[in-house]
N, C-alpha and C positions, 0 to 999 in steps of 0.2 A: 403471526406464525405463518411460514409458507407451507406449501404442499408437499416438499420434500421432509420438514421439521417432522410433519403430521405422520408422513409414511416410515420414517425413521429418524425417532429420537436421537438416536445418537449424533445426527449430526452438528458439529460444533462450529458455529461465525465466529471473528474477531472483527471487529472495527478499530482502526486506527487513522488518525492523522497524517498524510503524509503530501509532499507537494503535486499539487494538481495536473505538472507536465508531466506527470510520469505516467497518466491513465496512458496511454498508448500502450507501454511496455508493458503494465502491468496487469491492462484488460483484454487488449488484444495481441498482444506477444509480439507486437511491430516495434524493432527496436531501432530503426529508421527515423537518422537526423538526430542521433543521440552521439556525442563524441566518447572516446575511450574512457576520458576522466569519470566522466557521467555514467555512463555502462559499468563501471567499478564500483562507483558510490551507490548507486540501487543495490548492487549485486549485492555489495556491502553491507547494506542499510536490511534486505532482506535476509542475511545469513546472522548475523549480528542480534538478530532480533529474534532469529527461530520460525520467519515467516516463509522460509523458502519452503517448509512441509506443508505450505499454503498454497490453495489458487484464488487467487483473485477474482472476483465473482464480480463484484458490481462498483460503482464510483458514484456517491452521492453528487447532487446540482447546490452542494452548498460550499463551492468555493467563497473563499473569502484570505485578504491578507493578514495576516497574524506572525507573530515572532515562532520562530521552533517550537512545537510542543514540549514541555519538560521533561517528559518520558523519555524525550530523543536524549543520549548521553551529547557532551561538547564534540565528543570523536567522532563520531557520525557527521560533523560537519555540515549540521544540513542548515539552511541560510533562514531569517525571516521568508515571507515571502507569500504565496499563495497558496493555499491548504486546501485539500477537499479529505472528505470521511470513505476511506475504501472500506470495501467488506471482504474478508479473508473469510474462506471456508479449507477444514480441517480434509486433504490429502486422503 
């Protein structure tokens, strides 16, 4: 439990699977060296899922290559590949 849980319950995490190059865009808002297709499919990938009422808060050290998580529908498009655990906090 963090210090913010502690001072206010209500705050709510999501963790999900999603590919590892994307910590840039998704932790530090640098969307630099990202082409148009790719800037569409995050945006996509974050609106599609209901995460965009999310920020992005932290990127776990446990990248590793795995197939698409199955939660991701086929239409999300997103490839095998390299995967880390983001933490999404409730907006």
């Amino acid at each position: 439990m963090t210090i913010s849980q502690i001072n206010n319950p209500t705050v709510h995490f999501d963790d999900w699977l999603l590919p590892t190059h994307w910590a840039s865009a998704l932790i530090n808002d640098d969307w630099t060296g990202y082409d148009y297709d790719e800037i569409k499919q995050i945006e996509d990938v974050l609106f599609r899922s209901g995460l965009q009422k999310y920020m992005c808060v932290d990127v776990a050290d446990d990248e590793s290559f795995m197939k698409c998580p199955s939660y991701w529908p086929a239409s999300y498009e997103l490839l095998d590949g390299n995967y880390s655990t983001y933490t999404f906090q409730l907006r």
